[in-house]
N, C-alpha and C positions, 0 to 999 in steps of 0.2 A: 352158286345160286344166282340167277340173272336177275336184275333189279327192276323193278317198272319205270319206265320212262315219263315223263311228265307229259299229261296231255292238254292240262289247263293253261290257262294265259290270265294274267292278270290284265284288263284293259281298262286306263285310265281315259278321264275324257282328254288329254292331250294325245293319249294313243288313238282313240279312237275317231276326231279329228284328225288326225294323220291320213289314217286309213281311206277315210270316208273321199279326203279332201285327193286323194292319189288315185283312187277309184276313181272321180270326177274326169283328172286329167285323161286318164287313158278309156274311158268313155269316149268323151268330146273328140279325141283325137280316133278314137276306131271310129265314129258316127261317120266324122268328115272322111275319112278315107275311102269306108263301104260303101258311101252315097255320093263319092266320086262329087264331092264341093271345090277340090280341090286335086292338078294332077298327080296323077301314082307318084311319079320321080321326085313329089317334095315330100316323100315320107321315107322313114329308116326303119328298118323292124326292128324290136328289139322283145326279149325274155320276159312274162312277166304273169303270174301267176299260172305257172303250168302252161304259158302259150307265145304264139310266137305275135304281137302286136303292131301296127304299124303307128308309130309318130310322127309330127310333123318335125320336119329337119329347117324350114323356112324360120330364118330368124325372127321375121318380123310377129309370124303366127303365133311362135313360141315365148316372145316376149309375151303380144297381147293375153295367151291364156293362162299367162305367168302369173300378172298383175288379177285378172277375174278368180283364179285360184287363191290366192296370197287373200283376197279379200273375201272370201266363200268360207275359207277355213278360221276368219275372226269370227265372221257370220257360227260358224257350228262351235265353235267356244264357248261363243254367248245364247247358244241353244235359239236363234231367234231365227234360220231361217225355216224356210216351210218349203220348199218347194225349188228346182233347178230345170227351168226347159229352155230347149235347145232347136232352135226355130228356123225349119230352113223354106227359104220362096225365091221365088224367080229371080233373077235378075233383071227381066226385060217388063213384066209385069206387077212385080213384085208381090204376086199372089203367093199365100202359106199354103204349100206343100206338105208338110211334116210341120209334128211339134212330140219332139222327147223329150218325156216327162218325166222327172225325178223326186217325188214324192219326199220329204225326210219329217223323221218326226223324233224326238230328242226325250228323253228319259227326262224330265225334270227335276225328279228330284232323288237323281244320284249323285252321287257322291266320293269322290278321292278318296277318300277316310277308307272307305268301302269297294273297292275295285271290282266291277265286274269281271264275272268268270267263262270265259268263251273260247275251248281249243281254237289257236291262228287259223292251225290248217281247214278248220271247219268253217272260219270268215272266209278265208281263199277259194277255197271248193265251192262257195255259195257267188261269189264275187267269177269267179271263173266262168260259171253255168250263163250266168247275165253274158259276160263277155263273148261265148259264145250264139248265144242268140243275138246280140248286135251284127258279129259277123256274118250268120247265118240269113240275115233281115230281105237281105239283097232278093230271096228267093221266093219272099212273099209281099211285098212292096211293091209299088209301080214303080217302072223306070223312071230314073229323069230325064227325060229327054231335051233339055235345056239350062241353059249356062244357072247355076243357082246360089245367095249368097248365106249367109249363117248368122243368128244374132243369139243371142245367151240373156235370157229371162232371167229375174232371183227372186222368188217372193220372200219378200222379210215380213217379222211382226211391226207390230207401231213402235214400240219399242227399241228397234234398231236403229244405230245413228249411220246417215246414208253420206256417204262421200260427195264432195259436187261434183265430182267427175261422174257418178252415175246420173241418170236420167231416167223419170217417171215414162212408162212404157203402156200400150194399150195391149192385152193379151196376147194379140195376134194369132186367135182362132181359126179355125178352118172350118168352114161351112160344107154341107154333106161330106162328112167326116166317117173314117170307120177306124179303131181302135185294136191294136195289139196289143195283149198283155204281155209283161216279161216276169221275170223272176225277180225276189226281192233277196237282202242280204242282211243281218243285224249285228250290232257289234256287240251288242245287249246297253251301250250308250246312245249308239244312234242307228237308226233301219230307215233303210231305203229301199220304197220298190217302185219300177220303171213301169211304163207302157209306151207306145209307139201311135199316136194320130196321124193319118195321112188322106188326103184329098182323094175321093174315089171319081174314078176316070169311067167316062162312058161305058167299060168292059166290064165295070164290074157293076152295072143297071141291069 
C-alpha cells in the first residue's frame, strides 16, 4: 500500500526570510542581466528554481549585493521593511528609466509557536512564474539604448534602525510613466508582489 507523501512545509519566519531574502538576490541579479546594466560575460548561469538564471560572477557586484542582501534580510526579521525598488537611469543623464518594484507586506502577528503551512514546491512555482516574466520583460520594455547605472531603494518603517552607511534617498520617480504588473508570491509569513515602471518613449504617444 503506497504511503502519501508530505505535501506541507512548515515555514518559520527564519525560513521564510530566507526565501524572500534569495528571491531578492536572483531578482536584482536577472533585472541587471535582461536590461543589459551590465555585460553578458560578467554573469554565470546557474539552476534555480526550475530555470536556468544568470548571476553576476564580478566580484566587486557580488560583494555589494552581498552586504544590501545581509541587510534586507534583518530588515524582514524585524517585519519592518515595506517596499525593495530597483532603480535604473542613465548614466550620461542620469534620468530614471525604470523602477522595480517590490512591494512586501509581513504577517504581524505570526508566530513560531505556530508555523505557517505552505507546500515549498508551491512557493517555487509562484517565485518561478515571476522569474519568468523578469526574463521575458526584454519583449515589452523599451530598449536601452544608452550606457545605464542601478541604485537599490529599501523603504523601512520609522521603527527601523538604519546603518550610516545607508543614506536617506529621494524616490526617484519617473515622470510620464506607464506600469507592468507582475506576479506575486507568499510564504504565508511574507508576500511579495512586483511591477515594473518605465519612462514612455516618443512610440509609445
Amino acid at each position: 500500500m503506497a504511503t502519501s507523501q508530505q505535501t506541507r512545509s512548515n515555514i518559520t519566519l527564519r525560513g521564510s526570510t530566507e526565501i524572500v531574502t534569495e528571491f531578492f538576490g536572483f531578482s536584482i541579479n536577472n533585472i541587471l542581466y535582461q536590461r543589459g546594466i551590465y555585460p553578458p560575460e560578467l554573469f554565470k548561469p546557474v539552476n534555480k528554481y526550475g530555470l536556468t538564471l544568470l548571476v553576476a560572477s564580478d566580484e566587486g557586484l557580488r560583494r555589494y549585493l552581498s552586504q544590501v542582501l545581509t541587510q534586507i534580510s534583518e530588515w524582514l526579521m524585524n517585519r519592518c521593511i515595506q517596499k525593495l525598488v530597483i532603480v535604473i537611469a542613465s548614466v550620461t543623464t542620469q534620468q530614471v528609466l525604470e523602477r522595480w518594484v517590490f512591494n512586501i507586506e509581513a504577517d504581524r502577528s505570526f508566530s513560531d509557536a505556530r508555523p505557517a503551512q505552505k507546500p515549498e514546491r508551491e512557493i517555487q512555482s509562484e517565485i518561478q512564474a515571476i522569474m519568468r516574466q523578469i526574463t521575458s520583460s526584454v519583449s515589452c520594455l523599451p530598449l536601452l539604448r544608452e550606457a545605464c547605472t542601478f541604485d537599490l531603494l529599501v523603504y523601512t518603517d520609522e521603527s527601523c534602525e538604519i546603518p550610516h552607511a545607508w543614506e536617506v534617498s529621494d524616490p526617484k520617480y519617473i515622470s510620464n510613466s506607464a506600469e507592468v504588473r507582475l506576479r506575486s508570491f507568499t510564504t504565508k509569513v511574507h508576500k511579495v508582489d512586483a511591477c515594473v515602471a518605465y519612462r514612455r518613449t516618443d512610440d509609445d504617444l
